[in-house]
VMD Tcl script that builds the backbone (N, CA, C; Angstrom):
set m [mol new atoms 327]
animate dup $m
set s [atomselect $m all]
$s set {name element resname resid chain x y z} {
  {N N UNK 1 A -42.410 -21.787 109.510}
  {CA C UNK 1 A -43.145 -20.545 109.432}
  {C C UNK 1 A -42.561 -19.586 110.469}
  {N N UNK 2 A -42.423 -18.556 110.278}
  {CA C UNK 2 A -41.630 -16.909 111.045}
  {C C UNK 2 A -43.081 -16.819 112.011}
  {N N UNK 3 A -42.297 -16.592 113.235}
  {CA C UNK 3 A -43.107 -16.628 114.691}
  {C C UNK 3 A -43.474 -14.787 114.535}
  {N N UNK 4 A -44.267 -14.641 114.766}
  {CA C UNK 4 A -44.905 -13.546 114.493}
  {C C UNK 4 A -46.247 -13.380 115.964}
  {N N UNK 5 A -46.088 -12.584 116.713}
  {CA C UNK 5 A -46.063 -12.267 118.099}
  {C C UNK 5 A -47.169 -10.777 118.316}
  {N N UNK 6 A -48.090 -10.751 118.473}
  {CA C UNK 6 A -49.061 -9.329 118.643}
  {C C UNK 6 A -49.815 -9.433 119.357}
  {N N UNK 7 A -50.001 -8.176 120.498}
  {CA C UNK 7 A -50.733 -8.021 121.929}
  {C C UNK 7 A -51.652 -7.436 121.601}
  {N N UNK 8 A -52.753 -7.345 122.580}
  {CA C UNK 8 A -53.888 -6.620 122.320}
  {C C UNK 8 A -54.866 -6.932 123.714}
  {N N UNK 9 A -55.974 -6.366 123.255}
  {CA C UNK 9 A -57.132 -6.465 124.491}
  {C C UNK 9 A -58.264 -7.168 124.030}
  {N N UNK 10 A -58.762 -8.462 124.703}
  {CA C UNK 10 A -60.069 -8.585 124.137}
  {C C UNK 10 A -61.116 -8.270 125.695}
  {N N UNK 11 A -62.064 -7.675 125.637}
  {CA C UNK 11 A -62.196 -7.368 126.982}
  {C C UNK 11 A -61.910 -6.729 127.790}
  {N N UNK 12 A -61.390 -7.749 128.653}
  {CA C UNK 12 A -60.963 -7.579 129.692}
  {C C UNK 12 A -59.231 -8.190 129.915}
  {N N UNK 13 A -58.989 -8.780 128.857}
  {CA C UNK 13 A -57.825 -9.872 129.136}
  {C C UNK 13 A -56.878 -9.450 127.962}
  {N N UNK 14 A -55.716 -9.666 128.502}
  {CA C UNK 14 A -54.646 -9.152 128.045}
  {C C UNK 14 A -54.681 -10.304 126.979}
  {N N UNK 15 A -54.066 -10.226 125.772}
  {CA C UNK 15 A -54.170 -11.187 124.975}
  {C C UNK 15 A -52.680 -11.263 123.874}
  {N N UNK 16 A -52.361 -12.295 124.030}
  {CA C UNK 16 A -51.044 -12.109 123.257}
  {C C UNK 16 A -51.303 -13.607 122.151}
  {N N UNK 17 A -51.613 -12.896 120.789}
  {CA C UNK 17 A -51.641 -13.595 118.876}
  {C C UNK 17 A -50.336 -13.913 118.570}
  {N N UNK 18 A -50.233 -15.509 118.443}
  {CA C UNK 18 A -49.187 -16.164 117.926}
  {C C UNK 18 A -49.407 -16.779 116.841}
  {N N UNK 19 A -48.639 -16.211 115.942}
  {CA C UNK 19 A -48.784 -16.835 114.398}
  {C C UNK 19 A -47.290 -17.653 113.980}
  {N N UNK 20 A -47.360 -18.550 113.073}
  {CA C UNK 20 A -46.364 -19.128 113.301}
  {C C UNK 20 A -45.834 -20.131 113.990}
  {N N UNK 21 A -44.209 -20.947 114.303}
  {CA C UNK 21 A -43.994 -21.911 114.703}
  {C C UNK 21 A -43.539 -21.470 116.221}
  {N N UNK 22 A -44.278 -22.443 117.353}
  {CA C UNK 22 A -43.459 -21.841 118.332}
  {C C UNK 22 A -42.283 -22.905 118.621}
  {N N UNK 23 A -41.623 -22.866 118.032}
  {CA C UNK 23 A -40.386 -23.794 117.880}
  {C C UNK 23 A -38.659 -23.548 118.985}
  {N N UNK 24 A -38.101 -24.043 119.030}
  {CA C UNK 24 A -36.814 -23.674 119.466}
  {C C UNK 24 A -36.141 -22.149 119.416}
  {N N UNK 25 A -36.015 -22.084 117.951}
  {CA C UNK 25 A -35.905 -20.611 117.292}
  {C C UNK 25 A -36.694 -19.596 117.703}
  {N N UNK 26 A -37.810 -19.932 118.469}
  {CA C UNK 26 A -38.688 -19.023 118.535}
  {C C UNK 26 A -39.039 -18.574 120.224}
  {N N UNK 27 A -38.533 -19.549 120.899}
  {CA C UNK 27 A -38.389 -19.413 122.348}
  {C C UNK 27 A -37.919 -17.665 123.085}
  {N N UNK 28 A -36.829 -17.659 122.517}
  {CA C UNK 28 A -36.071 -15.992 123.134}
  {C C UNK 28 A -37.535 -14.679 123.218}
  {N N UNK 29 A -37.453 -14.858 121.688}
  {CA C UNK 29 A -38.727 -13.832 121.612}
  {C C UNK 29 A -39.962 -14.231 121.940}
  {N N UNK 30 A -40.540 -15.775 122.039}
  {CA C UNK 30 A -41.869 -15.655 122.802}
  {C C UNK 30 A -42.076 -15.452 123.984}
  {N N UNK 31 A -40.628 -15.948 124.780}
  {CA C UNK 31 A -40.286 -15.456 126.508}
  {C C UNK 31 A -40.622 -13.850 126.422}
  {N N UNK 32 A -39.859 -13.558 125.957}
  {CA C UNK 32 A -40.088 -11.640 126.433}
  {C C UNK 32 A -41.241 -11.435 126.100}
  {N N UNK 33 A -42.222 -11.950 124.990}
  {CA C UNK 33 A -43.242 -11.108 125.225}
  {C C UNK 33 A -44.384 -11.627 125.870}
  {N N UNK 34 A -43.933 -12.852 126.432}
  {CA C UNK 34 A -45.086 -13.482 127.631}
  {C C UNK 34 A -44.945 -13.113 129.284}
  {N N UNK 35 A -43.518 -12.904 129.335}
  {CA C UNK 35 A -43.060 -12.505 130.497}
  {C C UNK 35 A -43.104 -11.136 130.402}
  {N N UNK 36 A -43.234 -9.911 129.235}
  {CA C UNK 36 A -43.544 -8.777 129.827}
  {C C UNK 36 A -45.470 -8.670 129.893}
  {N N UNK 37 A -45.933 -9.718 128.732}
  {CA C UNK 37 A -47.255 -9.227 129.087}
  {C C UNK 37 A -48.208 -9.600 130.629}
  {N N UNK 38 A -47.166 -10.696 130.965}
  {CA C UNK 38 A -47.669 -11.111 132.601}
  {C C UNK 38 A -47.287 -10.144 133.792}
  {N N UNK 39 A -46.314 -9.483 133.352}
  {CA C UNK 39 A -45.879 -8.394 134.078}
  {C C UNK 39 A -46.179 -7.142 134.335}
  {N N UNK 40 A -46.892 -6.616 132.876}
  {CA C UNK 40 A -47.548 -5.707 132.811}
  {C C UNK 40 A -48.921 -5.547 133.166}
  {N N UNK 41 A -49.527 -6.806 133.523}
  {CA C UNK 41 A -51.388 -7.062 133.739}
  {C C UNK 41 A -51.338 -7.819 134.985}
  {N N UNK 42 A -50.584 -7.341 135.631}
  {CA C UNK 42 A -51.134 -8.079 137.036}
  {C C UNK 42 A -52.578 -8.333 137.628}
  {N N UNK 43 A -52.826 -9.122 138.366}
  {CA C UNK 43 A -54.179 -9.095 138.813}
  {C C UNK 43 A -55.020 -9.488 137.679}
  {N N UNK 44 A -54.695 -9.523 136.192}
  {CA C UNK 44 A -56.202 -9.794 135.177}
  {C C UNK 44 A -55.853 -11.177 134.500}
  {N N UNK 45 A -56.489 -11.605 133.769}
  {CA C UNK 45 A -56.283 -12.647 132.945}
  {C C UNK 45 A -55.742 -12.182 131.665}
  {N N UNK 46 A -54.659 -13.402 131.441}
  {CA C UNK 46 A -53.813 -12.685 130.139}
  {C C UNK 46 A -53.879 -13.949 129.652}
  {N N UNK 47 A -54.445 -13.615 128.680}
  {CA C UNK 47 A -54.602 -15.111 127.273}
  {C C UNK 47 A -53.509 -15.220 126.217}
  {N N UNK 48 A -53.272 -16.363 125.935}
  {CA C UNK 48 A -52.369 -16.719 124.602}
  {C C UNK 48 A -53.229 -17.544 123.726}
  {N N UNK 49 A -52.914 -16.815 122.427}
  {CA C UNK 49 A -54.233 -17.270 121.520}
  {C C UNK 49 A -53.442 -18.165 120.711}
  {N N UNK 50 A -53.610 -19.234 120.471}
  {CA C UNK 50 A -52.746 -20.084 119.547}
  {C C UNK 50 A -53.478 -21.047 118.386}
  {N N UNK 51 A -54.326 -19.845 117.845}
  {CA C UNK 51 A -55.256 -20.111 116.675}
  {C C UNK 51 A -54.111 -20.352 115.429}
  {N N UNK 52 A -53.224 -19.046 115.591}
  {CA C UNK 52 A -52.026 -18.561 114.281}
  {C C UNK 52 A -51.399 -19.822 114.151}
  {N N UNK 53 A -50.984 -20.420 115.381}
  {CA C UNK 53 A -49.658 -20.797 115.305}
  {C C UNK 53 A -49.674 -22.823 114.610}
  {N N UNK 54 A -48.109 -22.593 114.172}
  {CA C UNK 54 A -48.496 -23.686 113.259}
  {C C UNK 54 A -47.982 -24.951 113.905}
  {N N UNK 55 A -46.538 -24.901 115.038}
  {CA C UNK 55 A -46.143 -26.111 115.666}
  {C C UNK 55 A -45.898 -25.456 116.853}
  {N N UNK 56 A -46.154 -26.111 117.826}
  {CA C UNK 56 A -46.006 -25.440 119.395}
  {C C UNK 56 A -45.020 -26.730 120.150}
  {N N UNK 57 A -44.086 -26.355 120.578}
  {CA C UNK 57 A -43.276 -27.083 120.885}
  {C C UNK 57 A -43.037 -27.565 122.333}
  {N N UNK 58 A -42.898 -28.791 122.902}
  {CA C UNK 58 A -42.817 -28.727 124.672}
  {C C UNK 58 A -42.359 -27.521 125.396}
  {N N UNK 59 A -40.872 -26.754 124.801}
  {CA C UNK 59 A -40.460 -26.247 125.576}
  {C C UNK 59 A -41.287 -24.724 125.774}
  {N N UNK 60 A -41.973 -24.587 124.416}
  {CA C UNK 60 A -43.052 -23.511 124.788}
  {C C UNK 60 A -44.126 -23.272 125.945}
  {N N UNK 61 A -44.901 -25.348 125.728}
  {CA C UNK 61 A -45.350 -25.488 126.374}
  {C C UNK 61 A -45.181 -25.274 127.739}
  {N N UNK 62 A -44.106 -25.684 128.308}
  {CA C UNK 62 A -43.055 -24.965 129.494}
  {C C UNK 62 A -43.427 -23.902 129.914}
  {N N UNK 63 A -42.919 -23.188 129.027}
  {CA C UNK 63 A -42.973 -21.317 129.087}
  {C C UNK 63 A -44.548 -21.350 129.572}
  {N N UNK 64 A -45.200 -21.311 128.959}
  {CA C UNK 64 A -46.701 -21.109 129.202}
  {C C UNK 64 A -47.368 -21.545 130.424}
  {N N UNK 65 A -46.915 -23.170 131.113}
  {CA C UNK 65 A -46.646 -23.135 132.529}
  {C C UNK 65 A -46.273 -22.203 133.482}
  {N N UNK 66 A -45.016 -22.043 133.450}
  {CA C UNK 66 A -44.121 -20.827 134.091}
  {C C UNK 66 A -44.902 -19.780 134.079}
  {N N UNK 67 A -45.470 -19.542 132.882}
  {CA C UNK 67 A -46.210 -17.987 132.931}
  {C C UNK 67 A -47.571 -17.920 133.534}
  {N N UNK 68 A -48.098 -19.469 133.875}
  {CA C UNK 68 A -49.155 -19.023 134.491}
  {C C UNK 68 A -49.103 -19.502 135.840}
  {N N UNK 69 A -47.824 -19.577 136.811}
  {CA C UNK 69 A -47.424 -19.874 138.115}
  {C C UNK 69 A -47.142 -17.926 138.262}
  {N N UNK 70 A -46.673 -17.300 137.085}
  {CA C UNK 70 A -46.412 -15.817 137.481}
  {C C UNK 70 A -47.432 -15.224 137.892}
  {N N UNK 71 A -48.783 -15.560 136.872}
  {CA C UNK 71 A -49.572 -14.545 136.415}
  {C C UNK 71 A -50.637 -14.735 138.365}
  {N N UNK 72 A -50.397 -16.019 138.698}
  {CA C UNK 72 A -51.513 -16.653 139.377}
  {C C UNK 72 A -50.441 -16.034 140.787}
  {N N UNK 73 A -49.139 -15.755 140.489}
  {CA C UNK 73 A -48.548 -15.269 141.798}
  {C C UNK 73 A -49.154 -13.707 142.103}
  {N N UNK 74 A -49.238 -12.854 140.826}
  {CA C UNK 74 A -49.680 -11.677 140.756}
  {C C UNK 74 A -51.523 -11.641 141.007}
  {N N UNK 75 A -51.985 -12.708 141.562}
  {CA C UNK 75 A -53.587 -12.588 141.669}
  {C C UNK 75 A -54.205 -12.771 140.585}
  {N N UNK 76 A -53.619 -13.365 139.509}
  {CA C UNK 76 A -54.345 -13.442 137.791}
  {C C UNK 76 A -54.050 -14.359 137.545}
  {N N UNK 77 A -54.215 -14.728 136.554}
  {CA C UNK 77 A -54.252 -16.037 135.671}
  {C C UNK 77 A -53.539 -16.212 134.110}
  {N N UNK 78 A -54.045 -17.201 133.691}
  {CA C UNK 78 A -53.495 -17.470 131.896}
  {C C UNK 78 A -53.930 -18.328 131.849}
  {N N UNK 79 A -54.670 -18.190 130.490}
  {CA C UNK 79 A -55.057 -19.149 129.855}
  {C C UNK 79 A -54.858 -19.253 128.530}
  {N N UNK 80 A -54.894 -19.810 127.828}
  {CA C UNK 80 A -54.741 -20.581 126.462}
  {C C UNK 80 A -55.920 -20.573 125.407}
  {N N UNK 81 A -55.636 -20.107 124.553}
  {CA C UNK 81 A -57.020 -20.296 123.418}
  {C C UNK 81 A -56.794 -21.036 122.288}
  {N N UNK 82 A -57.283 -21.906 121.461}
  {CA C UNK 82 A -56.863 -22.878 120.459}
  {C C UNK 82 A -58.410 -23.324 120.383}
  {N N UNK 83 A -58.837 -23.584 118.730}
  {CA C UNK 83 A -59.935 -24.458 118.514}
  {C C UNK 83 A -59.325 -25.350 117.730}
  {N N UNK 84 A -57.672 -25.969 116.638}
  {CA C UNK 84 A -57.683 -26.758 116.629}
  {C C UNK 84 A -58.152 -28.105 117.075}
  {N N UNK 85 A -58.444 -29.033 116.795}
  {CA C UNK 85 A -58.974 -30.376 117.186}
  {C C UNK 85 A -57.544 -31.222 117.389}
  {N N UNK 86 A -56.526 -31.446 116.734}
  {CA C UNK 86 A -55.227 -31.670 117.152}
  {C C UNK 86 A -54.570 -30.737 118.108}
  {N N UNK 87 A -54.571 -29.699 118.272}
  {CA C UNK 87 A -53.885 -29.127 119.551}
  {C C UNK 87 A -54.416 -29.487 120.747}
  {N N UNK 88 A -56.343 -29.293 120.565}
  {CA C UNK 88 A -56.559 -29.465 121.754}
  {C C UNK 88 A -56.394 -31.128 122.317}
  {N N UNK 89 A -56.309 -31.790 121.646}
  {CA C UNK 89 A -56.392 -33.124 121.961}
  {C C UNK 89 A -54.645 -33.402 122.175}
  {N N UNK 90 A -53.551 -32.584 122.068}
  {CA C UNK 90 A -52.249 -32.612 122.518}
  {C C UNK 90 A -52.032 -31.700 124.070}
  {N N UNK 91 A -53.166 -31.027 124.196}
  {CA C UNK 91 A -53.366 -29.985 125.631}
  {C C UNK 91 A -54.005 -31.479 126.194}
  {N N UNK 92 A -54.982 -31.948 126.413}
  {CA C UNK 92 A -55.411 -32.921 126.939}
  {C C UNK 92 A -54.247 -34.039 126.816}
  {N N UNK 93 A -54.018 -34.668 125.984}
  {CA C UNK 93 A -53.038 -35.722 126.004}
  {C C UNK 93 A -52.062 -35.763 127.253}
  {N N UNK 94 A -51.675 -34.831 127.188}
  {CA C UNK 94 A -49.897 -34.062 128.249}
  {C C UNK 94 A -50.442 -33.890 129.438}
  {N N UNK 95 A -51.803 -33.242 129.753}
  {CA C UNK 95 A -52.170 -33.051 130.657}
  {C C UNK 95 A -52.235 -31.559 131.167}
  {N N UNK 96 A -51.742 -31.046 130.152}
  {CA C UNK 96 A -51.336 -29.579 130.036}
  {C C UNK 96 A -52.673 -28.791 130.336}
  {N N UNK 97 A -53.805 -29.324 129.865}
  {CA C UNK 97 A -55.247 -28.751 130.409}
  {C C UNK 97 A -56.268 -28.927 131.663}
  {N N UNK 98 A -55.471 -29.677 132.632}
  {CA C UNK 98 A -55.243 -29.594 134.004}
  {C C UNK 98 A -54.671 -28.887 134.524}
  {N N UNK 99 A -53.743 -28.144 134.055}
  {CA C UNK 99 A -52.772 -27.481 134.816}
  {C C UNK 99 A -53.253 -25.569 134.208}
  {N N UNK 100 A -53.483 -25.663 132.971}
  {CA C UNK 100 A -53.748 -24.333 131.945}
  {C C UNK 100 A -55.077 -24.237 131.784}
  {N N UNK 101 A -56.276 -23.322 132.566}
  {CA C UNK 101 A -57.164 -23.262 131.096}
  {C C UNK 101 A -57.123 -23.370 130.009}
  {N N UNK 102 A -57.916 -24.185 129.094}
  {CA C UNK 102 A -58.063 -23.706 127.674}
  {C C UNK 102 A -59.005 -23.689 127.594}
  {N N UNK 103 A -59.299 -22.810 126.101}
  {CA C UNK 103 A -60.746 -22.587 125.569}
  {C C UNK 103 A -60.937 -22.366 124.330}
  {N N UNK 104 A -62.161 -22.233 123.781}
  {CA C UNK 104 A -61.962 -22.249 122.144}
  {C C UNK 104 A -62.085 -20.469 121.985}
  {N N UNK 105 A -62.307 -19.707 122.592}
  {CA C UNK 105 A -62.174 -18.357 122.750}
  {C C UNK 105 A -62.180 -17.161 123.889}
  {N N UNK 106 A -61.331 -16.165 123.648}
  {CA C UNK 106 A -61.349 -15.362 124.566}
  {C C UNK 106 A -62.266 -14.693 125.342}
  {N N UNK 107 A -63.351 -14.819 124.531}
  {CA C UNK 107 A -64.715 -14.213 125.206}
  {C C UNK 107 A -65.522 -15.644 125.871}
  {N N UNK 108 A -64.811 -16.459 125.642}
  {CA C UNK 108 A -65.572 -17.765 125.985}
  {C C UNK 108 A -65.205 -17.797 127.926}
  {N N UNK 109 A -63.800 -17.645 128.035}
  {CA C UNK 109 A -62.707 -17.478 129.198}
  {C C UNK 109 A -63.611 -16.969 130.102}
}
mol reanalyze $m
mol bondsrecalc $m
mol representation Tube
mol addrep $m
C-alpha cells in the first residue's frame, strides 16, 4: 500500500496521519515529515496517528524513537496513536511503549 503522509492539529498537538505501509520504501519521506513536524512544534506534543497505516516496520519504529528524544530535547514530547489490537500488542511486545506513549486517541493523550 502507497505511504500517504498528512499533518494537521487535533487540539493542541501537532498530529501527523499515516496511511499506508511504513515500510523501507517509505522511510525517506516519513523522516522529513516527522523531523520537520518535530521541528516546527517545539515545546508541544506532536502525535503520530497510525490508525491508516497498514505495516509499520522496525526501522520506522526507530525513527519514531529518535523523534521523540528530539521532540523531548525541545521541552515536548511524541506520542503514538493506534487502536489496532495487533499493533498495540507489537508496541508492548518490543517494549516500544515504555519508551513512546501510546494511546487509542489524540484527545485521549
Amino acid at each position: 500500500m502507497d505511504l500517504d503522509l498528512r499533518t494537521g492539529r487535533v487540539g493542541e498537538c501537532a498530529t501527523l496521519f499515516v496511511t499506508g505501509d511504513l515500510d523501507l520504501s517509505g522511510v525517506p519521506k516519513f523522516t522529513t515529515a516527522l523531523v520537520r513536524l518535530v521541528a516546527e512544534n517545539p515545546s508541544v506534543l506532536v502525535c503520530v496517528d497510525l490508525d491508516g497505516a497498514g505495516l509499520v516496520d522496525d526501522t520506522a519504529l526507530g525513527l519514531l524513537l529518535g523523534a521523540a528524544g528530539r521532540a523531548r530535547a525541545g521541552h515536548g514530547d511524541l506520542a503514538v496513536v493506534c487502536t489496532g489490537e495487533r499493533m498495540r500488542a507489537r508496541l508492548a511486545d518490543n517494549g516500544f511503549d515504555r519508551a513512546v506513549r501510546v494511546g487509542s486517541s489524540v484527545s485521549g493523550l
